[in-house]
ZALUMDREN-925156 format. One record per residue: residue in one letter; x, y, z of N, C-alpha, C, O, CB in turn. Coordinates in steps of 0.1 Angstrom, whole numbers, plus 5000, padded with zeros to 4 digits. Each point is the difference from the previous one (the first is absolute). Glycine has a CB too. Example, Ala and Ser with C-alpha at 12.3 -4.5 7.8 and 13.67 -1.06 7.14 Angstrom:
# residues 2
NODE   lumba   n_xx   n_yy   n_zz   ca_xx   ca_yy   ca_zz   c_xx   c_yy   c_zz   o_xx   o_yy   o_zz   cb_xx   cb_yy   cb_zz
NODE       A   5132   4943   5078    4991    5012    5000   5009   5012   5000   5010   5000   5007    4971    4988    5005
NODE       S   5015   5023   4981    5009    5011    5000   4992   5011   5008   5005   5011   5001    5007    4983    4977
# end
This chain:
# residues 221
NODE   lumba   n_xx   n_yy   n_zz   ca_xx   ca_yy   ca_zz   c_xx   c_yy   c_zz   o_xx   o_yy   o_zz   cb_xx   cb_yy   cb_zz
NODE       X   8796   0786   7103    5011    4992    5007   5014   5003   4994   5010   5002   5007    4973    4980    4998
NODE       X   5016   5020   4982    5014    5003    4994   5004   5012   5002   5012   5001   5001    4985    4984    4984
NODE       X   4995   5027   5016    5006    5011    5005   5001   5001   5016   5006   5010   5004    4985    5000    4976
NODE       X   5006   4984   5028    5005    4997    5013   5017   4996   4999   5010   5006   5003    4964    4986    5004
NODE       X   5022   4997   4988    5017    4991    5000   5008   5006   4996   5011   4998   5003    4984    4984    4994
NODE       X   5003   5028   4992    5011    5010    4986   5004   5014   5014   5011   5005   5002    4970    4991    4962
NODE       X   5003   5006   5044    5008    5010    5011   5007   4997   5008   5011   5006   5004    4977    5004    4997
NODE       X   5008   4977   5005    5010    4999    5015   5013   4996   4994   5010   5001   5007    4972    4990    5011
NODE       X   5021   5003   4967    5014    4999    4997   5005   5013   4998   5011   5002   5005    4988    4976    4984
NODE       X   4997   5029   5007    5005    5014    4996   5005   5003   5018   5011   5002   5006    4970    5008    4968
NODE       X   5007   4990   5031    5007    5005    5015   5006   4996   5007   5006   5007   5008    4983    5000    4992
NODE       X   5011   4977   5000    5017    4988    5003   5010   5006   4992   5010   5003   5006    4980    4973    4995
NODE       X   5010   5025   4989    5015    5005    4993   5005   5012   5001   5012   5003   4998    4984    4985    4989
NODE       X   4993   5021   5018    5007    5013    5002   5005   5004   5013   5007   5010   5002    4979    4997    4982
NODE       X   5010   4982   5026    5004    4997    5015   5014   4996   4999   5009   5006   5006    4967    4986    5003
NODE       X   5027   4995   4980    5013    4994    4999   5010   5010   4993   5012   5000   5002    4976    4976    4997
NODE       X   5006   5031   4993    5010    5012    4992   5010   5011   5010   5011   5004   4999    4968    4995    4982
NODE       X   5010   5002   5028    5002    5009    5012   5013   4995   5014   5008   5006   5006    4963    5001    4988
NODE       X   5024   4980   5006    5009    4995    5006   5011   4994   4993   5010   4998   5007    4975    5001    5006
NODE       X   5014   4998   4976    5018    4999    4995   5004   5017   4996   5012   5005   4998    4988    4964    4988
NODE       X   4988   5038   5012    5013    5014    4998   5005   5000   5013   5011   4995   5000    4979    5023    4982
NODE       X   5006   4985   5030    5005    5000    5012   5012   4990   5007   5007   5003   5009    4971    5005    4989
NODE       X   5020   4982   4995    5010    4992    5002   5014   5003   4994   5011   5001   5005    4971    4983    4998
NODE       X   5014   5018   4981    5009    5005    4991   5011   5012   5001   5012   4999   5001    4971    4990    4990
NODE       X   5010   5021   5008    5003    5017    5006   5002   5004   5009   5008   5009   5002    4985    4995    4989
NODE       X   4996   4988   5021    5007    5007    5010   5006   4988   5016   5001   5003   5012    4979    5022    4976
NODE       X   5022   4963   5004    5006    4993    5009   4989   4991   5014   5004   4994   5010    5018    5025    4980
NODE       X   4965   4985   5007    4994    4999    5011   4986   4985   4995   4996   4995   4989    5011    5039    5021
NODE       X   4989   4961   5008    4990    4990    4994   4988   5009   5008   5001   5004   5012    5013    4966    4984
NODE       X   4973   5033   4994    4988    5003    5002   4997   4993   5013   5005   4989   5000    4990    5015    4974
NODE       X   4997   5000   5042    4995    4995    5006   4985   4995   4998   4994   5000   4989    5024    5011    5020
NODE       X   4977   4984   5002    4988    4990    4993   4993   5018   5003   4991   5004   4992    5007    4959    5015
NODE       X   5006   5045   5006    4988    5008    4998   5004   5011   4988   4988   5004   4996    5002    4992    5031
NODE       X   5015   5008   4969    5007    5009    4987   4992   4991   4990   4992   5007   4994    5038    5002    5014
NODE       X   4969   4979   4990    4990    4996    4989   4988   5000   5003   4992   5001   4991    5022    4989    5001
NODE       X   4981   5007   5021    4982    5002    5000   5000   5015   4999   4988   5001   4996    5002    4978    5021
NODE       X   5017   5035   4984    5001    5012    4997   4999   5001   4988   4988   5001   4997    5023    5003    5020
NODE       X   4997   4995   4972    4997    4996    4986   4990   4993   4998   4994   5007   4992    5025    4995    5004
NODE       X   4975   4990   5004    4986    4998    5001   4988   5008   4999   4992   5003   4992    5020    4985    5018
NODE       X   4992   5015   5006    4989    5010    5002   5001   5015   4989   4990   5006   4998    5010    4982    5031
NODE       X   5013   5015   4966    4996    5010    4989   4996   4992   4988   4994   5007   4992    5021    5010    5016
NODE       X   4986   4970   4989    4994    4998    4987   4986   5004   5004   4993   5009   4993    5023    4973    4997
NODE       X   4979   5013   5019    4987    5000    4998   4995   5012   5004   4988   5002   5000    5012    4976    5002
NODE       X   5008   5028   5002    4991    5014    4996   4999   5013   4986   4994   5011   4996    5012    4984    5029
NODE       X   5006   4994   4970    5001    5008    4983   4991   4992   4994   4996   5004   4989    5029    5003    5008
NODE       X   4970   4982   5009    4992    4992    4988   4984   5010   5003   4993   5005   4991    5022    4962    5010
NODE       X   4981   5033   5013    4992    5006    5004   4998   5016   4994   4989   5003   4998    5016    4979    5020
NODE       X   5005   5030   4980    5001    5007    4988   4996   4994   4986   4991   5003   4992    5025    5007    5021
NODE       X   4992   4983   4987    4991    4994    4983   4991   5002   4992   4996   5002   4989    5010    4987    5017
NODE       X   4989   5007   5010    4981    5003    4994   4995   5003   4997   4990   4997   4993    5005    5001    5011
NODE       X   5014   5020   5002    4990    5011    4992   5004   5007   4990   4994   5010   4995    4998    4994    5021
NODE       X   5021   4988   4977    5010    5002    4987   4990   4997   4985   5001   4988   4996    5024    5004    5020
NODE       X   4968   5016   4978    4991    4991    4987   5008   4999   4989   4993   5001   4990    4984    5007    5016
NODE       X   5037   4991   4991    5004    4994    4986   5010   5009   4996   5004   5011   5004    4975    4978    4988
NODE       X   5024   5004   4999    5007    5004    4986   5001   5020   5000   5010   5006   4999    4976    4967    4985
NODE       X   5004   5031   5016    4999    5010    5002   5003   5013   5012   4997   5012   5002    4992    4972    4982
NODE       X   5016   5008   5022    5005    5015    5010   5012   4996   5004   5002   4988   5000    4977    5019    5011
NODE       X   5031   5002   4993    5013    5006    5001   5001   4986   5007   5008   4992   4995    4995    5039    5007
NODE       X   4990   4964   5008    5004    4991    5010   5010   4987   4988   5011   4995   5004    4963    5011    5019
NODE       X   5021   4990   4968    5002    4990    4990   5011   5000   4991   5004   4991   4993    4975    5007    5009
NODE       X   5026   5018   5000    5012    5004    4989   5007   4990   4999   5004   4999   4989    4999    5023    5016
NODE       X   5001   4968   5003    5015    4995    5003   4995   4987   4993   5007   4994   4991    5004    5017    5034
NODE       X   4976   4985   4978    4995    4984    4992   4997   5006   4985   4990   4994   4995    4996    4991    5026
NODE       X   5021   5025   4972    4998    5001    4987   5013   4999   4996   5000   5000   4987    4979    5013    5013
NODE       X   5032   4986   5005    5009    5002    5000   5008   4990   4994   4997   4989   5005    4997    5026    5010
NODE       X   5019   4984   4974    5008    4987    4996   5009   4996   5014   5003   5009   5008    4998    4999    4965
NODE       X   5002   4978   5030    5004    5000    5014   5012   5007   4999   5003   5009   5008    4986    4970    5000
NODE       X   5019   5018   4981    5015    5007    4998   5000   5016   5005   5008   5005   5007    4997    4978    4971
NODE       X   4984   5023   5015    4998    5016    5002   4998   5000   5016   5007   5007   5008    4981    5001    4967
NODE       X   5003   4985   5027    4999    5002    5017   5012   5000   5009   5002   5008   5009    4977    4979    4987
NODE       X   5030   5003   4999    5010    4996    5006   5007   5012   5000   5005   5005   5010    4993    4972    4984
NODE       X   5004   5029   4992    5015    5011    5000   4992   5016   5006   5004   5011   5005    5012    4976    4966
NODE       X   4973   5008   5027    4993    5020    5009   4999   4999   5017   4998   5009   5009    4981    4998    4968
NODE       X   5023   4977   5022    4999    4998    5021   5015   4997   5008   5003   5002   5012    4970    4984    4986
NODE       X   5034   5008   4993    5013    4994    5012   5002   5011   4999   4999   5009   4992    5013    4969    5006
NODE       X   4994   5021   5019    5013    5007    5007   5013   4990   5003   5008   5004   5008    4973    5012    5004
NODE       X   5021   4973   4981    5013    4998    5000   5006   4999   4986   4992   4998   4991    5005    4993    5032
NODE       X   5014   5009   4975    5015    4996    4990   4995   4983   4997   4999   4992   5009    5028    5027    5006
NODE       X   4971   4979   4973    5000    4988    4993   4992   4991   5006   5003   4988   5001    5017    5017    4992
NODE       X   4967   5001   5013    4995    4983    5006   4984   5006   4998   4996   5011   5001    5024    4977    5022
NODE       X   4973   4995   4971    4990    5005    4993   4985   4999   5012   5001   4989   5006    5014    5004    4967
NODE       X   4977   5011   5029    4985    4999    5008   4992   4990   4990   5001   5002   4988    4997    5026    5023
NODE       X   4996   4963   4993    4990    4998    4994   5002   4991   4989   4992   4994   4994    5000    5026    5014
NODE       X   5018   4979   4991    5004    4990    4985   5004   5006   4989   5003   4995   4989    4982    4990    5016
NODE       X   5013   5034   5000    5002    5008    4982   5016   4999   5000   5008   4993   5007    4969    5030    4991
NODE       X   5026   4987   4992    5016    5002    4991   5001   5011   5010   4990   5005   5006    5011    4989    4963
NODE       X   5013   5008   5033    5006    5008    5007   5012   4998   4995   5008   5005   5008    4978    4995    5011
NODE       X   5020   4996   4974    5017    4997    4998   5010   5009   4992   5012   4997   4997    4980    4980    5002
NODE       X   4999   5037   4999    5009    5013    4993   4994   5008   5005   4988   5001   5001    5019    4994    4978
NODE       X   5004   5018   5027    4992    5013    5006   5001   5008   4983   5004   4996   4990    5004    5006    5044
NODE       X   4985   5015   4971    5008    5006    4987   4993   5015   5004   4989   5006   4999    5014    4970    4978
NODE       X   5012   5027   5026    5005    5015    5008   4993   5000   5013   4994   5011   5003    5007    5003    4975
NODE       X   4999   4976   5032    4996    5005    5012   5002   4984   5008   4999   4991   4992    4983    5033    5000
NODE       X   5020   4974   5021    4998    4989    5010   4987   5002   5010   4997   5010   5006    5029    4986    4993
NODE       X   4968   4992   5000    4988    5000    5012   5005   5003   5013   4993   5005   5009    4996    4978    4979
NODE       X   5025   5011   5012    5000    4999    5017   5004   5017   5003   5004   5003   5012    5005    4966    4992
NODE       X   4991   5038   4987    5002    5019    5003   4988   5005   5006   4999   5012   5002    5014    4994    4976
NODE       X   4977   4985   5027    4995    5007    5009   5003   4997   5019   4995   5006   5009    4988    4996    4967
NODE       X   5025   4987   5024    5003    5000    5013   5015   5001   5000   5005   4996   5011    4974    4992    4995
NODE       X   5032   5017   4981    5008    5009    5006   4998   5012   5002   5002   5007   5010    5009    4980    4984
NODE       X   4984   5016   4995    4998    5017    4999   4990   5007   5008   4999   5012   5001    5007    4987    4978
NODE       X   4983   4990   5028    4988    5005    5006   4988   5009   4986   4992   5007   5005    5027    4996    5023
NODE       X   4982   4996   4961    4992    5006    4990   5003   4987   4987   5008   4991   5000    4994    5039    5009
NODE       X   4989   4975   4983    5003    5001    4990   5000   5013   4989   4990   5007   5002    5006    4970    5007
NODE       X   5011   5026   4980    4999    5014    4998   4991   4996   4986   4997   4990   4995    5028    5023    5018
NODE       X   4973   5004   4982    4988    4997    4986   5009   4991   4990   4995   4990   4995    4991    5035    5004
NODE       X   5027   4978   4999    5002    4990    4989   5004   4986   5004   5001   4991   4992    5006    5029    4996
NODE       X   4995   4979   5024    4997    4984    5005   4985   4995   4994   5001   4989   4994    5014    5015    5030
NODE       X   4973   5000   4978    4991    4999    4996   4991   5002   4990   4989   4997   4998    5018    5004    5017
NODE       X   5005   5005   4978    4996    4998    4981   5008   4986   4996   4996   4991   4993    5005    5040    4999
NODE       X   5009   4969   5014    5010    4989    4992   4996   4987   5005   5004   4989   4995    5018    5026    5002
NODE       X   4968   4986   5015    4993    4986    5008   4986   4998   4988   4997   4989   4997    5010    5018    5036
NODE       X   4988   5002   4962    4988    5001    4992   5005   4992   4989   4997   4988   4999    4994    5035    5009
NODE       X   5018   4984   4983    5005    4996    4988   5000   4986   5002   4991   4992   4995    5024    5029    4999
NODE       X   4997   4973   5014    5003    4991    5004   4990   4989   5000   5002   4989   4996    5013    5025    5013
NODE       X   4973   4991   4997    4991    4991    5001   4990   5000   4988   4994   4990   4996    5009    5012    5029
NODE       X   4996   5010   4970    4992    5000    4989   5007   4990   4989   4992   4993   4995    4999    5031    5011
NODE       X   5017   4975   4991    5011    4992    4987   5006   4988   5005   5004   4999   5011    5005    5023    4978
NODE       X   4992   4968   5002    5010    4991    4999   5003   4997   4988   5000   5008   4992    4996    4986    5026
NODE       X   5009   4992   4978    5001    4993    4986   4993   4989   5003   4997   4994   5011    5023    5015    4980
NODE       X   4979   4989   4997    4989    4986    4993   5011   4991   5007   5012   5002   4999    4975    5005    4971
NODE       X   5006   4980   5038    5007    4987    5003   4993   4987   4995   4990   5001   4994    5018    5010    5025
NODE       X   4997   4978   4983    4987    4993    4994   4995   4990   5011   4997   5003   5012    5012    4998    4963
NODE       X   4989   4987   5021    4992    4993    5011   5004   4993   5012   4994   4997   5011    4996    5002    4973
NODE       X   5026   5000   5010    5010    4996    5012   5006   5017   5007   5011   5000   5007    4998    4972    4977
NODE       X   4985   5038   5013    5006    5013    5011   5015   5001   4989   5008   5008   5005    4981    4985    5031
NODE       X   5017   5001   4952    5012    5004    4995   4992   5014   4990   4988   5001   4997    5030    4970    5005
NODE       X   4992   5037   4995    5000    5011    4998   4997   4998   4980   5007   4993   4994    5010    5016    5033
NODE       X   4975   4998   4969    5001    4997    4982   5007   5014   5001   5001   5010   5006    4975    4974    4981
NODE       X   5031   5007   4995    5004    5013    4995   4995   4999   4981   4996   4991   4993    5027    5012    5031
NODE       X   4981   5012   4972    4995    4996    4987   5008   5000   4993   5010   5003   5007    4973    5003    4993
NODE       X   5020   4993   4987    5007    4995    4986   5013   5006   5001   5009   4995   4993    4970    5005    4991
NODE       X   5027   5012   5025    5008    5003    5000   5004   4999   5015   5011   5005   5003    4985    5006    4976
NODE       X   4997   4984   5030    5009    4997    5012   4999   5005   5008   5006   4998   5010    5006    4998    4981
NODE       X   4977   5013   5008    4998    5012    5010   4985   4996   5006   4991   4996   4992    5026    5026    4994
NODE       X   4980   4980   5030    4987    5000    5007   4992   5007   4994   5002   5009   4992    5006    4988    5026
NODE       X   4978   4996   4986    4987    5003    4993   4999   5012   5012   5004   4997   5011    4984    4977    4973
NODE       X   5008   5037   5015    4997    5008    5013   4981   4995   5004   4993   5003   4990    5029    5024    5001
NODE       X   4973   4969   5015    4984    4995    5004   4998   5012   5015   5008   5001   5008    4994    4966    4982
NODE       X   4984   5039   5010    4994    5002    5007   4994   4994   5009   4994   4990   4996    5008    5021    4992
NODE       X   4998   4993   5028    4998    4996    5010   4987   5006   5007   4994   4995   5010    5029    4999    4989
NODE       X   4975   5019   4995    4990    5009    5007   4991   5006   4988   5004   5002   4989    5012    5005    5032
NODE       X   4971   4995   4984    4993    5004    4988   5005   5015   5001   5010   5002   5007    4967    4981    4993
NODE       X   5018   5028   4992    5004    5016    5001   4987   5000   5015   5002   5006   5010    5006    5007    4956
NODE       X   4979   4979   5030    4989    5007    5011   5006   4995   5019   4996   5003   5011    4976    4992    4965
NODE       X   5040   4993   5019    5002    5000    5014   5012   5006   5006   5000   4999   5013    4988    4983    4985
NODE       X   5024   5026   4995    5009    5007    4996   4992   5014   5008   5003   5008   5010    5009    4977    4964
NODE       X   4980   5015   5020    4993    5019    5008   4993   4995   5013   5003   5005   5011    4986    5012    4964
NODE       X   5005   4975   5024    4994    4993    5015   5013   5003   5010   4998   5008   5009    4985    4971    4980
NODE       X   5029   5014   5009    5010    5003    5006   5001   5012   5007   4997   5003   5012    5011    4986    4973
NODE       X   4997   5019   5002    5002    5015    5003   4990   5005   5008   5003   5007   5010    5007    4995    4970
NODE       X   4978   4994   5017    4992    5010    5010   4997   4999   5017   4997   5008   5008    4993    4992    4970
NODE       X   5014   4979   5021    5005    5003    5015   5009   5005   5008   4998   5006   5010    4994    4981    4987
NODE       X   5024   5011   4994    5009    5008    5008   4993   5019   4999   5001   5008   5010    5026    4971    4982
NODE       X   4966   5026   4996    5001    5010    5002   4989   5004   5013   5003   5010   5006    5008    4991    4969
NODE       X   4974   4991   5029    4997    4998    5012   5005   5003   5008   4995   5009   5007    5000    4980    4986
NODE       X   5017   5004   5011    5009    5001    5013   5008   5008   5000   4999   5006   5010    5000    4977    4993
NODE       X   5009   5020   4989    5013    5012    5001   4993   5013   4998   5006   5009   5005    5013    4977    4984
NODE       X   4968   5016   5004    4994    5013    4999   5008   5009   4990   4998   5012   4998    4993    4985    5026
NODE       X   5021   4993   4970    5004    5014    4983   4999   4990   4990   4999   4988   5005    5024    5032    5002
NODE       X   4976   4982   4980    5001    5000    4990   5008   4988   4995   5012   5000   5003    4982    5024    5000
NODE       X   5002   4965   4989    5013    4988    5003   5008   5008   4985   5012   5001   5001    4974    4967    5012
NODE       X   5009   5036   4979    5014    5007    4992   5009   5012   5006   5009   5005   4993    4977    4990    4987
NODE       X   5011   5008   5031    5010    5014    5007   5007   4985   5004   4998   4988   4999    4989    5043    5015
NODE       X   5026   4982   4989    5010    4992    5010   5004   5005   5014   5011   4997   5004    4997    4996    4976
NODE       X   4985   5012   5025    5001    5009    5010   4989   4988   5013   4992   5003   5009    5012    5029    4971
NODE       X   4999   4960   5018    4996    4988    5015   5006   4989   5004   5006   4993   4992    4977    5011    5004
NODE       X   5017   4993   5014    5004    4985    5001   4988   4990   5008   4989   5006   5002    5038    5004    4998
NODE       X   4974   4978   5005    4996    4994    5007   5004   4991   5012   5008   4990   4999    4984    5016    4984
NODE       X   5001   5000   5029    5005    4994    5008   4997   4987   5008   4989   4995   4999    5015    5025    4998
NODE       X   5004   4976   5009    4994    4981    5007   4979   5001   5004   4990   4993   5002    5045    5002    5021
NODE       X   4967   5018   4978    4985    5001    5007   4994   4999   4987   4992   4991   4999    5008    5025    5023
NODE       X   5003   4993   4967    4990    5003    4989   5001   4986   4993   4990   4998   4994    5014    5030    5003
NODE       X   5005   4962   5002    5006    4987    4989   4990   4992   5009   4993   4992   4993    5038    5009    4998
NODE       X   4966   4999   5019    4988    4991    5006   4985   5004   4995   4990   4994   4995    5025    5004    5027
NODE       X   4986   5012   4979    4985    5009    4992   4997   4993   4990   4991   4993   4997    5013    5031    5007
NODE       X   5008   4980   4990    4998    4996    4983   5000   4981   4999   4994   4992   4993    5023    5036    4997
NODE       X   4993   4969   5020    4991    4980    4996   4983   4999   5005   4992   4993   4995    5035    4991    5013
NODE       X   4972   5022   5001    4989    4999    5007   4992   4999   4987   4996   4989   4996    5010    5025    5028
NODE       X   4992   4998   4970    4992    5006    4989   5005   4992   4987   4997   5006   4990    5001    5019    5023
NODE       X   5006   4968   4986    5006    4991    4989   4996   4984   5005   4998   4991   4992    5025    5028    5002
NODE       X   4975   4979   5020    4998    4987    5004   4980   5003   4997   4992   4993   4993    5036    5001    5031
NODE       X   4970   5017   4984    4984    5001    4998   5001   4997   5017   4989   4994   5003    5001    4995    4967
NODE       X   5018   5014   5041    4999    4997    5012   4996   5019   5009   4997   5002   5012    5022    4969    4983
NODE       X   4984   5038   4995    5000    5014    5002   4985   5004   5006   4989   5000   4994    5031    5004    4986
NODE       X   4984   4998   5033    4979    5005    5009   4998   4986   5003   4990   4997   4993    4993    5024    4991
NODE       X   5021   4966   5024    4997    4991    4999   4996   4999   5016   4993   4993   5006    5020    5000    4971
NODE       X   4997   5020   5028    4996    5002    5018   4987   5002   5002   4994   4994   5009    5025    5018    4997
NODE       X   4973   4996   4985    4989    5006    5004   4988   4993   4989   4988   5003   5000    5026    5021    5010
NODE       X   4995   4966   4981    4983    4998    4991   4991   4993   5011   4991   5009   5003    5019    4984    4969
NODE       X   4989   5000   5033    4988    4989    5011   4992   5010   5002   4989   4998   4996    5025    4983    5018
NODE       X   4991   5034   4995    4996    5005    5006   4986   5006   4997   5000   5012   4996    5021    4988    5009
NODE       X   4966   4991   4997    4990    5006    4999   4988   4989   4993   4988   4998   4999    5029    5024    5001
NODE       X   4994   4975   4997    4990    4986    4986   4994   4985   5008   5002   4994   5010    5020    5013    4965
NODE       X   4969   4990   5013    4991    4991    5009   4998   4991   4986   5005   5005   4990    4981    5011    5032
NODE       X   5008   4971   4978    5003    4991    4990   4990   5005   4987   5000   4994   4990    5006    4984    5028
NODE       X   4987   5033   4985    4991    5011    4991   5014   5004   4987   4999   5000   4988    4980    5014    5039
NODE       X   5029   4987   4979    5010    5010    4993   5010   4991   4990   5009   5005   4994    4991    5013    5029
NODE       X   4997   4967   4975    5011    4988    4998   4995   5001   4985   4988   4997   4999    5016    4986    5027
NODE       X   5003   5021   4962    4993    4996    4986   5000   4987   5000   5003   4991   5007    5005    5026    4980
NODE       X   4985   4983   5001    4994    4984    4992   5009   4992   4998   4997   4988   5002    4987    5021    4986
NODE       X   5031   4995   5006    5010    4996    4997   5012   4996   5008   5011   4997   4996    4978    5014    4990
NODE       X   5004   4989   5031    5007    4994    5008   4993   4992   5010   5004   4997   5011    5009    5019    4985
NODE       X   4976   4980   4998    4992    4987    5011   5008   4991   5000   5000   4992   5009    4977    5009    4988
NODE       X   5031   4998   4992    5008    4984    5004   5013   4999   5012   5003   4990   5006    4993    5005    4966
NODE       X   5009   5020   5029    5010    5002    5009   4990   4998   5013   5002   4992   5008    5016    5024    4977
NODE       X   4972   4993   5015    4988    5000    5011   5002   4984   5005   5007   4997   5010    4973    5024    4977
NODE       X   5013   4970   5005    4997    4990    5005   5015   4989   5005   5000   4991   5008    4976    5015    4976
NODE       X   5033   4999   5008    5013    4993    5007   5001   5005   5014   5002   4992   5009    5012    5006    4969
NODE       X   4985   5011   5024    5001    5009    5013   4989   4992   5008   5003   4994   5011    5004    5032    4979
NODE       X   4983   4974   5006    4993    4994    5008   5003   4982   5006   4998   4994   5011    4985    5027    4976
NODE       X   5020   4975   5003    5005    4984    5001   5010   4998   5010   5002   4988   5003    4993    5009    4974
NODE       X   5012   5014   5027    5019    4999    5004   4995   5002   5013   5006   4995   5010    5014    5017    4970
NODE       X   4967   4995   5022    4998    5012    5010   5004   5007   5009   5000   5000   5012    4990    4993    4985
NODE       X   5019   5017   4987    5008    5011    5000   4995   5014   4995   5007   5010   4997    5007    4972    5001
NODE       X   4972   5016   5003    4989    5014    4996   5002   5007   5011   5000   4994   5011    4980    4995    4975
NODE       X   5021   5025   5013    4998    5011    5010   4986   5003   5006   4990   5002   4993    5027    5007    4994
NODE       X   4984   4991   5026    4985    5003    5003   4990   5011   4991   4989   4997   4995    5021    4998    5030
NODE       X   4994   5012   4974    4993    5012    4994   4995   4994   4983   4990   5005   4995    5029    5017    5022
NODE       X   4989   4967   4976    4994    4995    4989   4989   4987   5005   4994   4996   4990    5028    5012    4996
NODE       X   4974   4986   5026    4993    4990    5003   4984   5007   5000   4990   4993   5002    5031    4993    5011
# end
């Protein structure tokens, strides 16, 4: 019961998130059918889920993640934060350079890395420490094993080398790479084929929410 109620709030709030960004950014009110549409994709990402088993595969990169780091390796805008992470200093590059410039270039994408890999020590009120002489504690945000995880998706997608500098990325490829950072990357074609044979152990409880809502895909019944 409590993981029922913990989902459908998750998926009330992420309905309400959607509709005040919409309201916010782009001046508009969500229609009722634009939200049974959103809907109908939750429940078909939840329906992917199923066949997602953990911790362990690319799909999960992003739930390993500090939210702050998440925050500074995904906005595309100037000073505004996703999710509740830090966003309030760039350093050597702007998010929103990919919808002026239509790319972003390699050293946009080192200095987005850095950026997200580092900050300084704060304390429990988010104010900033410093030590004996006045100066920020520098604190890590990324492990080194998720620092190369990184790297290996952009290098994935761009197909060079993330220490050359000879690439950039474009609006097409920066979707790849959240895709593959969200764990939503092949999400067109996972269903395709599978039957409730194929659902690990470690998702009967999603299984059975699905089944309670009845929001289960034929092909899992």
């Amino acid at each position: 019961e409590k993981i029922i109620s913990d989902m459908q709030s998750w998926l009330d709030s992420e309905i309400e998130d959607i509709k005040n960004d919409a309201r916010t950014h782009f001046g508009v009110e969500l229609t009722q059918k634009q939200i049974i549409e959103i809907k109908k994709e939750q429940i078909k990402q939840l329906n992917n889920w199923l066949l997602k088993s953990g911790d362990n595969e690319e799909a999960s990169f992003y739930q390993q993640l500090n939210l702050d780091a998440y925050t500074r390796l995904m906005s595309t805008r100037d000073g505004e934060a996703c999710c509740g992470g830090d966003i309030c200093e760039f350093a050597g590059f702007s998010p929103s350079d990919l919808e002026k410039n239509g790319k972003y270039t390699s050293k946009d994408m080192k200095a987005r890395l850095e950026w997200a890999e580092n900050s300084y020590k704060v304390d429990d009120n988010g104010k900033t420490v410093l030590d004996a002489n006045g100066h920020t504690i520098p604190a890590k945000m990324m492990t080194d094993a998720q620092v190369q995880k990184y790297k290996e998706i952009v290098e994935s997608v761009t197909g060079k080398p993330w220490d050359s500098d000879d690439w950039d990325v474009s609006m097409e490829q920066w979707d790849i790479i959240c895709q593959k950072v969200n764990g939503t990357y092949g999400d067109e074609t996972r269903l395709e084929g599978k039957t409730r044979a194929d659902i690990p152990e470690n998702r009967q409880a999603l299984l059975r929410f699905l089944e309670q809502k009845g929001w289960l895909y034929e092909q899992f019944k």
